[in-house]
DONURO-328067 format. One record per residue: residue in three letters; x, y, z of N, C-alpha, C, CB in turn. Coordinates in nm, 4 decimals, m for minus. Glycine has a CB too. Example, Ala and Ser with C-alpha at 12.3 -4.5 7.8 and 13.67 -1.06 7.14 Angstrom:
! residues 2
ALA;1.3190;m0.5690;0.7800;1.2300;m0.4500;0.7800;1.3200;m0.3300;0.7800;1.1308;m0.4473;0.9046
SER;1.2850;m0.2250;0.7080;1.3670;m0.1060;0.7140;1.2900;0.0030;0.7870;1.4084;m0.0598;0.5725
! end
This chain:
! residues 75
UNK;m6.3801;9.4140;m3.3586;m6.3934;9.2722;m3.3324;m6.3744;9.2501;m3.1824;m6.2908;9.1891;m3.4160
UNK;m6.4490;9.1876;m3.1104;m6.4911;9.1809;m2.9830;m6.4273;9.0134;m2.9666;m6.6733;9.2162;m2.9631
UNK;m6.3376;9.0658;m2.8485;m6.3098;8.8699;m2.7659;m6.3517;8.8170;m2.7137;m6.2373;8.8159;m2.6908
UNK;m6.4095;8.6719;m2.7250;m6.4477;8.6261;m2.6239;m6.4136;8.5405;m2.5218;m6.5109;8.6037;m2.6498
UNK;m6.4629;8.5019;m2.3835;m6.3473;8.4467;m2.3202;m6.4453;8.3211;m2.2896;m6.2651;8.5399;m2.1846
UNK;m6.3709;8.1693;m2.2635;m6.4414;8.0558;m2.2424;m6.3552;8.0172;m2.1418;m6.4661;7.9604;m2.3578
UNK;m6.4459;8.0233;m2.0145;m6.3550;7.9447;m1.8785;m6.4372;7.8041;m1.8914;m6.3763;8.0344;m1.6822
UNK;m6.3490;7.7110;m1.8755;m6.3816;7.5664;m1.8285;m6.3275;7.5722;m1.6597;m6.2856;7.4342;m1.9377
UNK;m6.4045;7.5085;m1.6012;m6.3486;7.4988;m1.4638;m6.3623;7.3120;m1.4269;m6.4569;7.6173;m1.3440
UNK;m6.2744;7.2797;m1.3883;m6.2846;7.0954;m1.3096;m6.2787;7.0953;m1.1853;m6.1601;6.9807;m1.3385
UNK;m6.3752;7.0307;m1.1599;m6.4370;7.0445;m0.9789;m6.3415;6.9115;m0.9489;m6.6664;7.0126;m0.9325
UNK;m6.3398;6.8580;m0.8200;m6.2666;6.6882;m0.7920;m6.4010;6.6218;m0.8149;m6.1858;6.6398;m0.6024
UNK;m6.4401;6.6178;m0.9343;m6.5309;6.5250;m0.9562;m6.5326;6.4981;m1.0792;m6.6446;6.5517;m0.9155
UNK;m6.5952;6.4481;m1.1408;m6.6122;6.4022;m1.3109;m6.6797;6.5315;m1.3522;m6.7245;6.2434;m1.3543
UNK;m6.7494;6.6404;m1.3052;m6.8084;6.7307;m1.3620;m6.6981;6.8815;m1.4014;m6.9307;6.7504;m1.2630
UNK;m6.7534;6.9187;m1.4811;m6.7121;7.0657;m1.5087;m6.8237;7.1781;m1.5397;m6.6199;7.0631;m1.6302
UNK;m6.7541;7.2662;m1.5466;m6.8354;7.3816;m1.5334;m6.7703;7.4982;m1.6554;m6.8257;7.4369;m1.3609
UNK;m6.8481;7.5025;m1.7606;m6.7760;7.6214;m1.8912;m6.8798;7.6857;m1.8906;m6.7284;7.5754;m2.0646
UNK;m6.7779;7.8291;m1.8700;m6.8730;7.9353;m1.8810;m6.7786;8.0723;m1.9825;m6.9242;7.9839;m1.6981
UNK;m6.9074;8.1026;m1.9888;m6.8396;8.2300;m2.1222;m6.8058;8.3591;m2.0341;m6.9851;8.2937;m2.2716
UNK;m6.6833;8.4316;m2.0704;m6.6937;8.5375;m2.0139;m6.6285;8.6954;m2.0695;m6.6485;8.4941;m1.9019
UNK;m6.6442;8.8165;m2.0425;m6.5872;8.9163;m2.1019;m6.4429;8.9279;m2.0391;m6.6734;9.0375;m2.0895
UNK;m6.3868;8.9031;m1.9681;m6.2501;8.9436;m1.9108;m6.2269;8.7989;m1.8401;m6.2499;9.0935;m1.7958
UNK;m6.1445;8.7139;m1.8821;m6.0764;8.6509;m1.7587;m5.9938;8.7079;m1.6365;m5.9966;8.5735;m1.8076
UNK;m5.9550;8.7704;m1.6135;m5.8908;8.7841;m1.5415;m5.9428;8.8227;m1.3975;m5.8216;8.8466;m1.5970
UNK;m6.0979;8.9307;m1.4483;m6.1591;8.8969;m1.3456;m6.2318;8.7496;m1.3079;m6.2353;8.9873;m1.3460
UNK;m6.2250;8.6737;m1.3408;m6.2214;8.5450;m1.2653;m6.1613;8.5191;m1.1985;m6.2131;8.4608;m1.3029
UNK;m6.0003;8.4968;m1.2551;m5.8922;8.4417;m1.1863;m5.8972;8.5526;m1.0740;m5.7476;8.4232;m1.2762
UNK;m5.8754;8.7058;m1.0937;m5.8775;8.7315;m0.9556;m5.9967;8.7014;m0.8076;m5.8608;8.8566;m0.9754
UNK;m6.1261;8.6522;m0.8639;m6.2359;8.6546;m0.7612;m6.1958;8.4918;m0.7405;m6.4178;8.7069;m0.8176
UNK;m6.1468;8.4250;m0.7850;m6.0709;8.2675;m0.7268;m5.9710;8.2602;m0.6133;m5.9801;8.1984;m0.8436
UNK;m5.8601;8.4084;m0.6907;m5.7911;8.4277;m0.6205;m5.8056;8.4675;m0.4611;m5.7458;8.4872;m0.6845
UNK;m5.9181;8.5521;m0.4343;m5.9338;8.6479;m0.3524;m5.9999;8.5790;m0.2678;m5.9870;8.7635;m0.3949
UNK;m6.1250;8.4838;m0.3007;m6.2038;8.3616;m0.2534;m6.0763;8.2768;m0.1729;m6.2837;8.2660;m0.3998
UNK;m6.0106;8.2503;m0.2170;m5.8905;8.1249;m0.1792;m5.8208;8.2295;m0.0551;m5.7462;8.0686;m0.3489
UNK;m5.7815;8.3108;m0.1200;m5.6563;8.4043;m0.0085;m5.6979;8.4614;0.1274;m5.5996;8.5527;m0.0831
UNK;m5.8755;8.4570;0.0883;m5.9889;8.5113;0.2446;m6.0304;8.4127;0.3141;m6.1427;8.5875;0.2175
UNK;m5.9653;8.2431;0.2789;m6.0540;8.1488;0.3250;m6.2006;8.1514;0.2546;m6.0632;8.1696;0.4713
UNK;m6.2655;8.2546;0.1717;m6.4198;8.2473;0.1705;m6.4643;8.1047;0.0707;m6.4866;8.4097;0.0975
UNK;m6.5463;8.0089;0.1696;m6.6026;7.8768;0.0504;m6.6307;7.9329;m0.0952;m6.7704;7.7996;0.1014
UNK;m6.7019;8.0081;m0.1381;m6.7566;8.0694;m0.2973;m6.6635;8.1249;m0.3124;m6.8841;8.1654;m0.3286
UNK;m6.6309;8.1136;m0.4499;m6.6414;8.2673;m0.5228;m6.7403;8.2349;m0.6278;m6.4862;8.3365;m0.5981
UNK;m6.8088;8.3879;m0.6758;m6.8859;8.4104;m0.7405;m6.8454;8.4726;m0.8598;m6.9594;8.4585;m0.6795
UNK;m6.8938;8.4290;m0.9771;m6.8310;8.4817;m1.1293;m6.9499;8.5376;m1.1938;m6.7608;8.3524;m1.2379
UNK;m6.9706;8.6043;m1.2619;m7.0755;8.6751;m1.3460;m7.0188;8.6388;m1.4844;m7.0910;8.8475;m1.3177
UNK;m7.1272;8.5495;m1.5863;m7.0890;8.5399;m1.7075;m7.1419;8.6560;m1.8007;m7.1259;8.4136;m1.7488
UNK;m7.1516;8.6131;m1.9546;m7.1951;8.7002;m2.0414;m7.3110;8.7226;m2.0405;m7.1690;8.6787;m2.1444
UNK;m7.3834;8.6228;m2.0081;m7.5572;8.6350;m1.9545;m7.5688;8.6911;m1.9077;m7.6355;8.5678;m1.8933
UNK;m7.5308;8.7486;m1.7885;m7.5321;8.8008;m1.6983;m7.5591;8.7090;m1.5696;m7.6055;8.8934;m1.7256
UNK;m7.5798;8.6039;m1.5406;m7.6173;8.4845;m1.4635;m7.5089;8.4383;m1.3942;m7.6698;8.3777;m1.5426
UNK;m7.4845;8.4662;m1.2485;m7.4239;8.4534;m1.1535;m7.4055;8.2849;m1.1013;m7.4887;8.5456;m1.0696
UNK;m7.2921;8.2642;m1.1303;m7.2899;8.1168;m1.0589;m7.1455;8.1192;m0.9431;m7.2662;7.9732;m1.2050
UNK;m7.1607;8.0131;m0.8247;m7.1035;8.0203;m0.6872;m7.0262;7.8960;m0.7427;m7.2100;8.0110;m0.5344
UNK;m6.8571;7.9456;m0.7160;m6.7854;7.7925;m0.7399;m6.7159;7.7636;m0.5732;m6.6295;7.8004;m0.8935
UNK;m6.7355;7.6702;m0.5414;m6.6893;7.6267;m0.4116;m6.5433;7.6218;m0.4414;m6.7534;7.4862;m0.3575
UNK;m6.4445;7.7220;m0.3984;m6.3145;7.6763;m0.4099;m6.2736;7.5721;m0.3620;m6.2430;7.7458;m0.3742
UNK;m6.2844;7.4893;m0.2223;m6.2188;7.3482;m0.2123;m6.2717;7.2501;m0.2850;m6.2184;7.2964;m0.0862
UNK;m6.3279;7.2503;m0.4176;m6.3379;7.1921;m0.4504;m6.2788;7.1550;m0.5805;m6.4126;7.1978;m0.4209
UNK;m6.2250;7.3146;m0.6369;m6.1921;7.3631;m0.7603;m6.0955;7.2207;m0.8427;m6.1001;7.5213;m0.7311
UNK;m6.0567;7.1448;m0.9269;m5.9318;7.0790;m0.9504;m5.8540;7.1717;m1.0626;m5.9587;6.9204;m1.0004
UNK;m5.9268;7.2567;m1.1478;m5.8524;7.3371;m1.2322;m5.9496;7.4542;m1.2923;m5.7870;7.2458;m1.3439
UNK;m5.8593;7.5226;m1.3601;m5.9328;7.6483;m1.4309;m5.8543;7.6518;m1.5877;m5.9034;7.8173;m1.3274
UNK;m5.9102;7.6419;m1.6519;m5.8569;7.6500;m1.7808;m5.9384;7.7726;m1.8724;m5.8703;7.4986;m1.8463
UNK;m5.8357;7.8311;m1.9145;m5.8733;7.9563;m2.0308;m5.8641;7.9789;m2.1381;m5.8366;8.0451;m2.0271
UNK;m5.9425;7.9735;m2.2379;m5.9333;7.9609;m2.3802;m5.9866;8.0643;m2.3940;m5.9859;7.8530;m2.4553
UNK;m5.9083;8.1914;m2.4835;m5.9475;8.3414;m2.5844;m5.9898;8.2764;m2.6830;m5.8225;8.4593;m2.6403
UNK;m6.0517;8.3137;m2.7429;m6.1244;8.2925;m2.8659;m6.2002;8.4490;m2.9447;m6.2466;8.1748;m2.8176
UNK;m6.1257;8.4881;m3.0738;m6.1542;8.6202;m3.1224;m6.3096;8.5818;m3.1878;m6.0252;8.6827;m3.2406
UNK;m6.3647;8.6732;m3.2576;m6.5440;8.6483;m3.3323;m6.4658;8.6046;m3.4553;m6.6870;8.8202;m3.3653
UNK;m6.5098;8.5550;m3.4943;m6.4684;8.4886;m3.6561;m6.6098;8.5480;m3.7260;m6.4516;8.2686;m3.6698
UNK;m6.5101;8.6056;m3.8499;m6.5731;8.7156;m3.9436;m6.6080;8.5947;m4.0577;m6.4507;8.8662;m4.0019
UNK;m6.7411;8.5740;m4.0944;m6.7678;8.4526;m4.2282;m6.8457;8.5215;m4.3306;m6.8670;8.3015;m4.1830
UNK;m6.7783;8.5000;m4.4884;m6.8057;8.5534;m4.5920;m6.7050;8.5829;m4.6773;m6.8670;8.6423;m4.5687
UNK;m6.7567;8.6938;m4.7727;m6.6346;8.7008;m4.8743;m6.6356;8.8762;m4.8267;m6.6704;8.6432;m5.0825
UNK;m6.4810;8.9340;m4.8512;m6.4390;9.0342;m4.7669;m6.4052;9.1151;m4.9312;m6.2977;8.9905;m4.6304
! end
């Protein structure tokens, strides 16, 4: 059974940004690393494979929800 990971991110704006991913943590660290180099982006790779650029000064939060595969039927 395979996990999956759902980042929501809140920009300082009314918008957000949820994206699916295999590991959080590499997120939080390319946020981290983005923020700690000064660099404007960081860049996240989801399950798609589809690369999206989050402007850290803009970030207002990161929220992480695990979520396991849910098995449906009779066992």
């Amino acid at each position: 059974m395979s996990t999956k990971v759902k980042i929501r991110i809140g920009l300082q704006s009314v918008r957000e940004l949820e994206l699916e991913v295999d590991d959080a943590d590499i997120v939080i660290d390319a946020i981290k690393a983005a923020m700690a180099n000064d660099d404007p982006v960081a860049w996240i790779t989801d399950t798609k494979n589809t690369r999206h650029g989050l402007a850290v000064d803009k970030l207002g939060f990161v929220q992480i929800d695990a979520e396991e595969d849910k098995m449906v039927g009779f066992g």
